[in-house]
N, C-alpha and C positions, 0 to 999 in steps of 0.2 A: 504494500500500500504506500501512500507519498503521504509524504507528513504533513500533518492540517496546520494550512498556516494560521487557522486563530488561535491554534495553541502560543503563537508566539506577537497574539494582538493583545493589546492590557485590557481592553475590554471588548465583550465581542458578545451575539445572541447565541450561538451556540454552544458557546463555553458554559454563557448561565441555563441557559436549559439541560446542560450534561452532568453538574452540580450534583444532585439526586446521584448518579451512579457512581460518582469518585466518591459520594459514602459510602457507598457498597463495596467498591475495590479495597478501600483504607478494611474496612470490618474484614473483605475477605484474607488479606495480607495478615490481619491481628490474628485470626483463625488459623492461619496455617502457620504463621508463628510459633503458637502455640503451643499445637497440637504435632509438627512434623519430628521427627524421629532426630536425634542430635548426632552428629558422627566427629571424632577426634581422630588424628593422623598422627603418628610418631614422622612426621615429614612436612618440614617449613611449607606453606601453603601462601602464596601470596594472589589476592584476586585485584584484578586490574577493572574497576567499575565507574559506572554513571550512576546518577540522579534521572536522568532525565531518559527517555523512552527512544535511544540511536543517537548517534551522530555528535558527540561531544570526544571524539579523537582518543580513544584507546586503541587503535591496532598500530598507528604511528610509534606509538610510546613501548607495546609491546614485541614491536620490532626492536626498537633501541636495547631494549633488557636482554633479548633471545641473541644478540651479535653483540653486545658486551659479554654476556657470560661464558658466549661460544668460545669469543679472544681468551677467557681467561680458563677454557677448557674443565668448564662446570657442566653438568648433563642437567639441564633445563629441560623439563616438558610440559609442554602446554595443552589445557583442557580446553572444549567448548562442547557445550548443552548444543543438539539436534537445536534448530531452531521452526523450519515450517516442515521437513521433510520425517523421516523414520529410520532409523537403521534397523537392518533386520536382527542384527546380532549387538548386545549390550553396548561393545565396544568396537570401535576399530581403528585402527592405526592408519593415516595419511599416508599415503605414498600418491610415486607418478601412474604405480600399476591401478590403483583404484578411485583417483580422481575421473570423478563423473560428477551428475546432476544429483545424488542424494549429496555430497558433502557441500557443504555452504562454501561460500568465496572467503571470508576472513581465514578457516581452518586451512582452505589450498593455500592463499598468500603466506600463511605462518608456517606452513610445515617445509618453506625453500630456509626458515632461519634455523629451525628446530623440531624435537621430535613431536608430533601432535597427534591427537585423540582426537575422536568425537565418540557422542557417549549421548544417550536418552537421559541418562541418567550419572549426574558428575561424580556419584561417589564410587561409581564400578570406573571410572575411567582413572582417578585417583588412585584406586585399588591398581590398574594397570601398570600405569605408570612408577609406581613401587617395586613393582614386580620386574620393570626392566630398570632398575638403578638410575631411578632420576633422584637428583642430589636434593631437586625442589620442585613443585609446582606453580607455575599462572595458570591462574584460572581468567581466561577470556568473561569479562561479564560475569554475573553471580555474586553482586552486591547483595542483593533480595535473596540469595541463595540464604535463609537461614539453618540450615541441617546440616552445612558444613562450618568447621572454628578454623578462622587463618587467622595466620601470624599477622599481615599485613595487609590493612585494605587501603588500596588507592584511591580516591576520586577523583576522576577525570573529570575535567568540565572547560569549556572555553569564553572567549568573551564573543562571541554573534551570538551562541542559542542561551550563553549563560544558565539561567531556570525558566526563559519562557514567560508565561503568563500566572507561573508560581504556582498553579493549580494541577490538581493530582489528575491522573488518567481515570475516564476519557475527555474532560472537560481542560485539561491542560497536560504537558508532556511528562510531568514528572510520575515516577513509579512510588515515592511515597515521600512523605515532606521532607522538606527540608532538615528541618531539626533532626528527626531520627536519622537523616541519611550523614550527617556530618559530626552525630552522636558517636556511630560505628566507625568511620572513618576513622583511619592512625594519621593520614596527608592527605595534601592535598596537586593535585597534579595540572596547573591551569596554564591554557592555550592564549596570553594577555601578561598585562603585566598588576605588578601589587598593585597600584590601583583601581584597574578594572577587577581584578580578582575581589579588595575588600570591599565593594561595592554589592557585590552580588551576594558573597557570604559573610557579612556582617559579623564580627564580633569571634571569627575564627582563630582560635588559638594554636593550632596545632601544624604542624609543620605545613611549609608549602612550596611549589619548584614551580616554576614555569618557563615555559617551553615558546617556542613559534616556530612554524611551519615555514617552510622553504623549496625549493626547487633548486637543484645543481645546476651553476653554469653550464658546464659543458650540454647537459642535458638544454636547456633553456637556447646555446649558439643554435644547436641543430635545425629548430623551427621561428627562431628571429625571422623577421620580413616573407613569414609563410599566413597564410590563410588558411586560418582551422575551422574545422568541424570538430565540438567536444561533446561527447555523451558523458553521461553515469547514473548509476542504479546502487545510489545511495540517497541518507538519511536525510542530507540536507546538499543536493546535488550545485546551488550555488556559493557552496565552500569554494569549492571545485574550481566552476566557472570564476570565483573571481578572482583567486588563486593564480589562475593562467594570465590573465586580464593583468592583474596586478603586476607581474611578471613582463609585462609588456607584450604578450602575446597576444594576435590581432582573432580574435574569435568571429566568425562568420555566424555561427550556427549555434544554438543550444540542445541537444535535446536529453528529456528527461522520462527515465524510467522509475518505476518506483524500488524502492530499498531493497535488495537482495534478490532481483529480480534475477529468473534462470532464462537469458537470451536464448532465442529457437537463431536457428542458421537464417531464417528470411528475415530476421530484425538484421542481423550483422551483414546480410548482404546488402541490404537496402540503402543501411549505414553507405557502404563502400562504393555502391554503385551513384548515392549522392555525391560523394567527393570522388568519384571521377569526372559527374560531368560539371563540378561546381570547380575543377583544378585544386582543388581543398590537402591538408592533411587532417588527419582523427587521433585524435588526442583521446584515452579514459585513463580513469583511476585506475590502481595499482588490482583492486578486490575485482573489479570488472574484466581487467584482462587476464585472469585467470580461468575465467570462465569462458575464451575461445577457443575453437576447436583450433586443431594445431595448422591445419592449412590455411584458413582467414587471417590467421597474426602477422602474419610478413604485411598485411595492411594498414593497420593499426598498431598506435605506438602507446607505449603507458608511462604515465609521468610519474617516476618515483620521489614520493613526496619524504623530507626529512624535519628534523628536528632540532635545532638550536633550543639545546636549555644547559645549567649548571650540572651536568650529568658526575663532575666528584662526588659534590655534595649530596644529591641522589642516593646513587649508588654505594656510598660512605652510609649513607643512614639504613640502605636494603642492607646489607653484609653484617650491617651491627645488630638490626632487626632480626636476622635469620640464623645470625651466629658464623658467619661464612667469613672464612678467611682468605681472602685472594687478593 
C-alpha cells in the first residue's frame, strides 16, 4: 500500500474519523503485551527499530553495523519477520540459490553484507542463528516485538516523517506512542541534526547519533548532465526522489509504487521501454533493485545510498553495550 499522506497533515478528516480505531490498536498492543509468551537468549540481541509504520531509514544504518563488524571479523546475523508473504518452513536462510518473490527486498539487500534469516516467527530464526555461531543478532524491525528481551534497542527516526501527525495507526503512522516507544529505547539513531532531533523528541535523555544520507561521487559523475527516469517501491518514495534532485541530478520522471511492492517483468519493461524512447536513464533504490530479474538489470542502475554519522562513538557504545571487544 503507499502511505497516507494525512498521516503526515497536522490536521486532517480522516485522521479524526480513524481516532475510534487507534483505541482499539493501542488496547490491542496492551493485550498482546500482556498476554504473549517472554523469550531470553544467552546471545546479545540488538533490534534496529521505528516508531512510526516504514520509512524512517533502518536498513541504511543496518548496513553500516553488518560491514563494520564484517571488517572486524564478528559473525553478525541478521533476522527479519515474513512481512506480506509465508515461508513454508519456520526458517530459512538467504542465499543467491533461493532469492525469489516469497523473501522481501530489505532481507535480499542484507544478506550481500551478512548472514540473514527470515522466519514467521523471530524466535525460531534467533534459535537458528545460534545454532550457526553468530556472535550476535539484529533484529531488522521488532520494536513492538515484545516476547523477545534485547540488549539494545535503537530508534530510528528522521527529520521529513519525524512522528507524523503524532497519532497512532490507522488515524496516524505511528505503531504506539511516543512515550512508551522512547521508554524502551537505550538510543536514539536520527537522520537530522540535534536540533531537529530535540524538536521532535522533547525532553530525551538518553543517548543519540545522527546520521545523513549521501550519494558517492563517483556514483553521482556517472549520471551528471543525464536525464533520468526514477522509480521506487518504498515507504516514502520522495526521500528518494529528492535525494537524487538534491544531488543535482536532472529527474524527468517520477514514478511511484507502493512499499514492498513485488515488480511483475511488464512493470520493468514498460519502465525500460519508457526510457528508450524518452533517451532517459533509470535510476531505483538499493531494496528495488534487488528484486530484478537478472536479465533486465544491465538497464537499470541502483543508487547506493550511505551514511555520514559519528560511527566511533556509535559503535564504542554497541561493543560496550554487548560486551564485544574489537
Amino acid at each position: 500500500m503507499q502511505t497516507p499522506k494525512f498521516w503526515y497533515k497536522k490536521k486532517s478528516l480522516q485522521s479524526t474519523l480513524l481516532l475510534p480505531l487507534s483505541y482499539i490498536w493501542q488496547i490491542c498492543n496492551i493485550f498482546k503485551h500482556l498476554t504473549k509468551k517472554k523469550y531470553s537468549f544467552d546471545i546479545p540481541i540488538i533490534c534496529v527499530g521505528n516508531v512510526i509504520a516504514g520509512g524512517a531509514g533502518k536498513t541504511p544504518l543496518i548496513i553500516e553495523i553488518c560491514k563494520y563488524y564484517k571488517k572486524k571479523k564478528v559473525n553478525v546475523h541478521v533476522i527479519y519477520k515474513t512481512y506480506k508473504s509465508k515461508i513454508s518452513k519456520k526458517v530459512l536462510m538467504v542465499k543467491n540459490s533461493n532469492i525469489n518473490s516469497v523473501i522481501e527486498d530489505e532481507a535480499k539487500l542484507i544478506s550481500q553484507f551478512a548472514t540473514t534469516w527470515v522466519c514467521n516467527k523471530r524466535v525460531d530464526g534467533i534459535i537458528e542463528a545460534k545454532k550457526s555461531d553468530a556472535k550476535f543478532i539484529l533484529l531488522d524491525d521488532g520494536f513492538q516485538d515484545f516476547s523477545i528481551k534485547k540488549k539494545v534497542n535503537i530508534l530510528v527516526s528522521n527529520k521529513i516523517q519525524g512522528n507524523g501527525n503524532s497519532k497512532i495507526i490507522p488515524a496516524g503512522p505511528l505503531r504506539e506512542t511516543i512515550k512508551s516507544a522512547t521508554n524502551r529505547s537505550d538510543c536514539i539513531f536520527f537522520y537530522g541534526d540535534k536540533h531537529e532531533c530535540n524538536k521532535i523528541f522533547k525532553n530525551y535523555r538518553k543517548k543519540k547519533y545522527f546520521g545523513k544520507l549521501f550519494i558517492k561521487h563517483t556514483m553521482l559523475k556517472k549520471f551528471y548532465k543525464k536525464k533520468i527516469i526514477a522509480y521506487a517501491g518504498i515507504a516514502h518514495p520522495d526521500n528518494f526522489f529528492e535525494l537524487l534532485s538534491s544531488n543535482g541530478l536532472d529527474i524527468q520522471k517520477k514514478l511511484y509504487f507502493p512499499d514492498h511492492y513485488q515488480y511483475k517483468r511488464d512493470d520493468l519493461k514498460k519502465i525500460i521501454s519508457l526510457s528508450k524512447d524518452s533517451s532517459t536513464k533509470i535510476l531505483t533504490t538499493a531494496k528495488d533493485y534487488v528484486k530484478i530479474p537478472k536479465d533486465l538489470k544491465k538497464y537499470i542502475s541502483a543508487i547506493d545510498i550511505k551514511i555520514k554519522f559519528e560511527s566511533n562513538g556509535f559503535f564504542n557504545y554497541i561493543n560496550k553495550e554487548i560486551n564485544l571487544d574489537v
